[in-house]
C-alpha positions in Angstrom: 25.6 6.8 1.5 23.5 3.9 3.1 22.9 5.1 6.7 23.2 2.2 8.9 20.3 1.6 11.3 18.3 -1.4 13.4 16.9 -3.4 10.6 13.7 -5.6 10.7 11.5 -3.4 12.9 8.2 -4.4 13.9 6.8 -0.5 13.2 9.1 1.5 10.7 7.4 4.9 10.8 7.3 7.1 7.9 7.2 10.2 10.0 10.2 9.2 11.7 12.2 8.1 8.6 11.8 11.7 7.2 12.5 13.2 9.9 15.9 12.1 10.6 16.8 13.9 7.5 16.4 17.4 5.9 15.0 18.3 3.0 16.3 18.0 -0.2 18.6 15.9 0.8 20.6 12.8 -0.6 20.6 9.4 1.9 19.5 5.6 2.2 18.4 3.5 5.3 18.5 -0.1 5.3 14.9 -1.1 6.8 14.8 -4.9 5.6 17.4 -7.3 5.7 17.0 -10.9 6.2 18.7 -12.9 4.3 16.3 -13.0 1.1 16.1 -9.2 0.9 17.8 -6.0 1.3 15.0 -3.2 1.5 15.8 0.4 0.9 14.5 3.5 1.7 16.1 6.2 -0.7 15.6 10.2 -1.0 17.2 11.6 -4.3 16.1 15.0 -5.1 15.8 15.8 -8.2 19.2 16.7 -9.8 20.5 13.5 -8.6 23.0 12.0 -11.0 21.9 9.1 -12.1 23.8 5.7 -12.2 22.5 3.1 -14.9 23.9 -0.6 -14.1 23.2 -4.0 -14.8 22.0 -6.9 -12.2 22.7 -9.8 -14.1 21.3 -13.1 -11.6 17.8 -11.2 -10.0 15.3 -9.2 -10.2 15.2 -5.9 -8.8 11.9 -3.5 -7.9 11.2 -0.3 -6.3 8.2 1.1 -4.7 7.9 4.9 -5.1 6.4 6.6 -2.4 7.5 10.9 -2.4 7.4 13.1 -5.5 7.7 11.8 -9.2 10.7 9.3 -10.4 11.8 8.6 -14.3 12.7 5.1 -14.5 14.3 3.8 -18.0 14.3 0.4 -17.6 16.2 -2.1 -20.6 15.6 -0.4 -23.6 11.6 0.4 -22.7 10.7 4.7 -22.7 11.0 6.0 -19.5 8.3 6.2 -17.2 7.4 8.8 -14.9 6.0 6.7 -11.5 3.6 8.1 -9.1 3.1 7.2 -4.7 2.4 3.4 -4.7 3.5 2.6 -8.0 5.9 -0.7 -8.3 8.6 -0.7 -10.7 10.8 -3.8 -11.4 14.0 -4.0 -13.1 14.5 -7.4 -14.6 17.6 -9.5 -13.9 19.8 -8.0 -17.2 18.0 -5.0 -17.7 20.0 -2.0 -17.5 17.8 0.7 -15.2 18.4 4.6 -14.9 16.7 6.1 -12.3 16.0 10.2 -12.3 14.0 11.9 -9.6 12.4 14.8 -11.5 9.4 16.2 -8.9 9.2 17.1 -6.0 11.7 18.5 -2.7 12.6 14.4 -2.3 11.8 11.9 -4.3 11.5 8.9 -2.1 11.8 5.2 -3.2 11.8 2.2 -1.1 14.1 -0.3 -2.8 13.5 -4.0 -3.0 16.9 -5.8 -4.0 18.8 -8.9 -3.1 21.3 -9.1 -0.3 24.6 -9.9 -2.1 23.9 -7.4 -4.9 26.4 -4.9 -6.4 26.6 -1.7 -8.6 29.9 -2.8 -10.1 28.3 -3.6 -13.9 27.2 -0.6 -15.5 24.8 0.3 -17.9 25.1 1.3 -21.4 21.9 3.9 -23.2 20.0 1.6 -25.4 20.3 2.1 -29.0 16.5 2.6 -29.5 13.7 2.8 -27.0 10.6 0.8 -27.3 7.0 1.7 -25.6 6.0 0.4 -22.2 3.0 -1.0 -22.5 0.6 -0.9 -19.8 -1.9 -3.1 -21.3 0.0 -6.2 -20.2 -1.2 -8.0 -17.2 0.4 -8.7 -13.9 2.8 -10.1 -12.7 6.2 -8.7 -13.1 5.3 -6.0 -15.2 8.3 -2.9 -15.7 5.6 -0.2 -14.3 2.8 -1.4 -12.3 0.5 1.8 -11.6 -1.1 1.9 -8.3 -3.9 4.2 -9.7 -4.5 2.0 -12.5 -5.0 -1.0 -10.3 -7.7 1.0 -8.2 -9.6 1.9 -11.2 -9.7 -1.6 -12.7 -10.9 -3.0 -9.6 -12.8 -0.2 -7.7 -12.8 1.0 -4.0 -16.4 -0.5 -2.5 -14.7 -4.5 -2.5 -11.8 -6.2 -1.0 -8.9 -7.0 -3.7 -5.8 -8.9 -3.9 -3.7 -8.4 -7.3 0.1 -9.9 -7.7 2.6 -7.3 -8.5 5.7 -9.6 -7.9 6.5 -13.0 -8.7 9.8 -14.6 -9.0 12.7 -16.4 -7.1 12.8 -14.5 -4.3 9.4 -13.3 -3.6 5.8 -13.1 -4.0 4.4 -9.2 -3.5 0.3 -8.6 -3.7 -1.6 -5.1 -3.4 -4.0 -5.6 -0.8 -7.3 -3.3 -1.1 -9.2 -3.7 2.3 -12.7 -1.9 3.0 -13.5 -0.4 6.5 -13.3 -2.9 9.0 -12.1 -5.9 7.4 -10.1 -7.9 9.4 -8.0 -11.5 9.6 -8.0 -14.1 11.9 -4.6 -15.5 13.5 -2.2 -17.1 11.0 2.0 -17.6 10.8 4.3 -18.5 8.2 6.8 -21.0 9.8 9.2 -21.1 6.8 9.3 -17.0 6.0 9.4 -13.5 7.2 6.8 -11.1 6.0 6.1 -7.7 5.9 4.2 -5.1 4.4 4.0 -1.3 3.0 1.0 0.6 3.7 -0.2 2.9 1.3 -3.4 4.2 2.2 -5.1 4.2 5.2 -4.4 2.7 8.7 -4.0 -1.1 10.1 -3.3 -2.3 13.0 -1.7 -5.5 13.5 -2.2 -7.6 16.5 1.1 -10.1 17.2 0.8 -12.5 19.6 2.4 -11.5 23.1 2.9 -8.2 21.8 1.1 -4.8 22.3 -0.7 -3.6 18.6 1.2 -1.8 16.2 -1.2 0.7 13.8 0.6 1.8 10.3 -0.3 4.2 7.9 0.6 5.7 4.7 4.6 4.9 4.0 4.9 2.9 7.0 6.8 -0.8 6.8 5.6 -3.7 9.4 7.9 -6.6 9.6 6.6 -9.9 11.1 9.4 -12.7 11.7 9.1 -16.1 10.7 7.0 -18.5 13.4 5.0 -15.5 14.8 1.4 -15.6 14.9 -0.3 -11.9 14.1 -3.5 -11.3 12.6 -4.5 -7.4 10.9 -7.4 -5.3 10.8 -8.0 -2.0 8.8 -9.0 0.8 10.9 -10.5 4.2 10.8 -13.5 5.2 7.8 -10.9 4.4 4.6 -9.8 1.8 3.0 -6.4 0.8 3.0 -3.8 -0.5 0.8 -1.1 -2.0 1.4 1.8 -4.1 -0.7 2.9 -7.7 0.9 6.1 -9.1 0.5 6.0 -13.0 1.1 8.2 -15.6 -0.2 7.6 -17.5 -3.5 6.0 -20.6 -1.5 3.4 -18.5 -0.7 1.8 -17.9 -4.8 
């Protein structure tokens, strides 16, 4: 059940998210809806039963967050995904999603607005391996740990995890301190995930909002902001921007 709820909040706040609910529990909020995305936020514990189905027109990705989540996605082996881990169903691939660790396992759903359940899935007749040496974008499992160990935590980073019709999503590694000056998107909205860390972003005419780890910052379209990570660690954070933006 999809628990209806003010979408499109500057500051969505982990803390508060969770604590609306108990533990162990089965629910969804809608956080994101404008027009080029639905967004998610979903606990299944494990023991969930799952509910493999087909999107046939667009592409649809997750970002874990809470405990440990089997994805089989197409006829790939299942994969086991870990907190800041992106995981991307392409349009026609049939995904089954178990929760398997963990009091909740939480998942923050990326889909499209019109989209349905109604096609269902079928088990693939053989299963073939995922393989994580590809490169980015659009890759089945993109591993947030792997990312940090290819590129290190001393340096700022940008990698694309996402890139297709409807969007253009980038991890975003940012040392102590590092900052952005004032920009907008007039065409788009924009928001972010954090993942590690804490930043704070300054939108015009507005007081500061300051994230951290499972928090969601939506910035409307025409809105001038700028961002600065806070605190001794570096943060991380996914962006979600539209495809104009590669």
């Amino acid at each position: 059940m999809v628990m209806e709820a003010p979408v499109n909040l500057r500051l969505a706040q982990y803390s508060e998210i969770m604590g609306r609910h108990g533990d162990g529990e089965r629910w969804a909020e809608r956080l994101i809806d404008d027009g080029r995305n639905l967004a998610v936020w979903i606990s299944a514990p494990p023991g969930t039963p799952p509910d493999p189905h087909i999107h046939p027109d667009f592409n649809e990705w997750w970002i874990a967050l809470d405990g440990r989540t089997q994805w089989q996605i197409g006829q790939y082996e299942p994969v086991l995904s870990e907190w800041g881990d992106i995981v991307m169903a392409p349009a026609g691939f049939a995904h089954d999603i178990q929760p398997k660790v963990g009091v909740q396992a939480i998942r923050f759903g990326v889909t499209h607005p019109n989209g349905n359940h109604n096609i269902k899935g079928i088990a693939p007749c053989r299963l073939i391996p995922v393989d994580e040496g590809q490169t980015n974008p659009n890759l089945v499992h993109t591993s947030l740990k792997a990312l940090v160990e290819r590129n290190g935590t001393n340096s700022n980073w940008t990698e694309v995890a996402v890139s297709d019709e409807r969007n253009y999503a980038t991890y975003t590694h940012d040392i102590p301190a590092t900052s952005s000056g004032p920009t907008s998107h007039p065409k788009e909205n924009r928001w972010w995930v954090v993942l590690q860390g804490s930043v704070r972003w300054s939108i015009d005419g507005e007081d500061a909002v300051t994230a951290g780890p499972g928090d969601v910052v939506f910035v409307e379209q025409g809105r001038t902001y700028s961002f600065a990570t806070t605190g001794d660690e570096a943060s991380i954070r996914v962006t979600i921007a539209a495809p104009s933006s590669r």
